[in-house]
C-alpha positions as CSV (number, residue, x, y, z in Angstrom):
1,X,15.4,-22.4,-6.2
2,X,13.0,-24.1,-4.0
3,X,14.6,-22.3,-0.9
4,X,13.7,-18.9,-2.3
5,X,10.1,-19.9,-2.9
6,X,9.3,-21.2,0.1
7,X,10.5,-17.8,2.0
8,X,8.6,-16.0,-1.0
9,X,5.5,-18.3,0.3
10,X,6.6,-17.3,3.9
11,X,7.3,-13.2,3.5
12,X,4.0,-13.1,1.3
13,X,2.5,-15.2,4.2
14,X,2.8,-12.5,7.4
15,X,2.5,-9.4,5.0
16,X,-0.9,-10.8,4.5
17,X,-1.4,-11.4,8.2
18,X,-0.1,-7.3,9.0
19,X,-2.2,-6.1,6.1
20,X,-5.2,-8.0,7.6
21,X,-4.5,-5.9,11.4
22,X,-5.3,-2.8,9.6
23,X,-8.7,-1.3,10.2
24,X,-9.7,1.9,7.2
25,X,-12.1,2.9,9.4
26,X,-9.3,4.6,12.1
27,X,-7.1,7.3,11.3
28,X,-3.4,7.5,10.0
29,X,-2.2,7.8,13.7
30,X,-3.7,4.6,14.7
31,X,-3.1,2.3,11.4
32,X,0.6,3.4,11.5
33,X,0.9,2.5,14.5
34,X,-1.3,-0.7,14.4
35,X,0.6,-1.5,11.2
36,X,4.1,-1.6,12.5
37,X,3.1,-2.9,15.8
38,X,1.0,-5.8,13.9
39,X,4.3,-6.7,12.2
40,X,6.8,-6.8,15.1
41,X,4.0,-9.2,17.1
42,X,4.1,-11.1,13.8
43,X,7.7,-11.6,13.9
44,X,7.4,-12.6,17.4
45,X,5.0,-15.2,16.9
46,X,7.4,-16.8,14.0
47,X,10.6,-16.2,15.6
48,X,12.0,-19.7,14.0
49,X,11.1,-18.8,10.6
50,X,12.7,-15.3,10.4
51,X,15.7,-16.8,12.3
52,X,16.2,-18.6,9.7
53,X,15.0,-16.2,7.1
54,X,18.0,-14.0,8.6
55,X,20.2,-16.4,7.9
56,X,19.1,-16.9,4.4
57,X,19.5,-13.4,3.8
58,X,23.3,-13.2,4.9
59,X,23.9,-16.2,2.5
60,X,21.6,-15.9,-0.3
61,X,21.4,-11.9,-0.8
62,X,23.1,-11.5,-3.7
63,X,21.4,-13.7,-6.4
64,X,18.9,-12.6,-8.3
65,X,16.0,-14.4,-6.9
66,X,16.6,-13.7,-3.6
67,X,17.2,-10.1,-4.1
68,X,13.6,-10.0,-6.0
69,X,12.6,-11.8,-3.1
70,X,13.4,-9.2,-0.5
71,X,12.4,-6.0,-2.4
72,X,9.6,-7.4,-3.0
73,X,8.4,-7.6,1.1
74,X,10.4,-3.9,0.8
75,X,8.4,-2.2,-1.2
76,X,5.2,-3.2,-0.3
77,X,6.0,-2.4,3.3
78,X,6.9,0.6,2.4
79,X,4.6,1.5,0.5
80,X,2.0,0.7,2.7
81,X,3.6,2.4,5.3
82,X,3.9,5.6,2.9
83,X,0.2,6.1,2.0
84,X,-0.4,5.8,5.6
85,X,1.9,8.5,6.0
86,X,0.5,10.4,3.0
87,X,-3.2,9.8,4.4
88,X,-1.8,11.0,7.8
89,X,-0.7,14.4,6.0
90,X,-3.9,14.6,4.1
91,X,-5.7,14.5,7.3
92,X,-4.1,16.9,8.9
93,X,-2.9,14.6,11.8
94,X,1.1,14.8,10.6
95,X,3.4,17.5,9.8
96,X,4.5,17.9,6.0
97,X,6.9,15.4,5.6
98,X,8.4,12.9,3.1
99,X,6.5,10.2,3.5
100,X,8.6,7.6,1.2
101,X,12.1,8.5,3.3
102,X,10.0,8.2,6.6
103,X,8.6,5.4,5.4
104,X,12.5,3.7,4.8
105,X,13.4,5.2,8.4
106,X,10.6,2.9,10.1
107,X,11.2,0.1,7.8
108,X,15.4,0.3,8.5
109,X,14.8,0.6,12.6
110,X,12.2,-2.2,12.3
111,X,15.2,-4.6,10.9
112,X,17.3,-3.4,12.7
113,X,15.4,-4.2,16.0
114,X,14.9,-7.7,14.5
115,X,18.2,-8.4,13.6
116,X,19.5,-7.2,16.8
117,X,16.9,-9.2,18.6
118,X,17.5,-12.9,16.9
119,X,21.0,-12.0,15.8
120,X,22.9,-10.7,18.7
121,X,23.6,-12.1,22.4
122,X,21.0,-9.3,24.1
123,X,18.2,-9.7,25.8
124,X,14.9,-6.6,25.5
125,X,11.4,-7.2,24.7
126,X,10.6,-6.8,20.9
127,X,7.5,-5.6,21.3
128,X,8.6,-3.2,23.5
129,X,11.0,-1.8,21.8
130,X,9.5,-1.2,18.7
131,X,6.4,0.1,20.3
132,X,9.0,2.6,22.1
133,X,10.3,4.1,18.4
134,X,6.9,3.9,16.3
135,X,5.7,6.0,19.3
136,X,8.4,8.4,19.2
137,X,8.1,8.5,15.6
138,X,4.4,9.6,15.4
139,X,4.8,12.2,18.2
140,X,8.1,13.9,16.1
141,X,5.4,13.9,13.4
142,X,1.9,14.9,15.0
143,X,0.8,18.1,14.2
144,X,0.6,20.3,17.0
145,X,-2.3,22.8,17.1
C-alpha cells in the first residue's frame, strides 16, 4: 500500500535525522540523553506528519505491512537506545541494569508523551517534558561513587 510506504519513507526519514544528533565522541550519559532529546525536537519540528502518522497507526495497526512498518522504527530505536545503555554500563557511568527493558521504558514514555501531546485536549511543552523524564531516568541510573 502506497500509504504504508510513504510513512516507511517518513519513520526511516527522522530516525536518520536522530541518528545523525549523535556525537561517539561523548559519553553514554550525554548520547542518551542527546538521543532521546534529538527525537522529541524531531517530532516537534514535524508535528503534522506524526499527527497523522498517529492516526494511521489507530487505523492501519493491524495489517501486516503496517505492523512491519512500526517494529521496524521499534527496534532500531530501541536498539540504539540499548547499546547506549550497554556502553553506559561498560563505562562505568550506569548502574547494572537491563538495558533492553530500560530501553522499552524510554521508548513507551516517549509515545506516550507524544500521543498525549497531539492526541489529547492538554496543553505542556514536549520538549519539556520529555527532557523532565530522560533526566530523571539517567540520574535513577548514574552510578554513584
Amino acid at each position: 500500500m502506497i500509504t504504508t510506504e510513504i510513512f516507511y519513507y517518513g519513520i526511516n526519514k527522522y530516525f536518520n535525522e536522530i541518528q545523525a544528533g549523535i556525537d561517539e565522541g561523548k559519553n553514554a550519559e550525554d548520547r542518551l540523553k542527546i538521543f532521546v532529546d534529538r527525537a522529541i525536537s524531531i517530532i516537534g519540528e514535524h508535528a503534522d506528519f506524526f499527527k497523522i502518522y498517529i492516526e494511521f497507526l489507530a487505523k492501519e495497526a493491524e495489517r501486516v505491512e503496517s505492523k512491519k512498518m512500526i517494529t521496524s522504527f521499534y527496534d532500531k530505536y530501541t536498539g540504539t537506545l540499548a547499546g547506549i545503555i550497554r556502553q553506559g554500563i561498560k563505562e562505568g557511568l550506569f548502574r547494572q541494569v537491563e538495558a533492553e527493558k530500560l530501553a522499552r521504558a524510554i521508548y513507551f514514555l516517549s509515545i506516550g508523551v507524544i500521543f498525549t501531546r497531539f492526541v489529547m485536549k492538554v496543553e505542556f511543552d514536549l520538549a519539556d517534558q520529555n527532557h523532565f523524564q530522560i533526566n530523571s531516568i539517567v540520574d535513577s541510573i548514574k552510578k554513584h561513587v
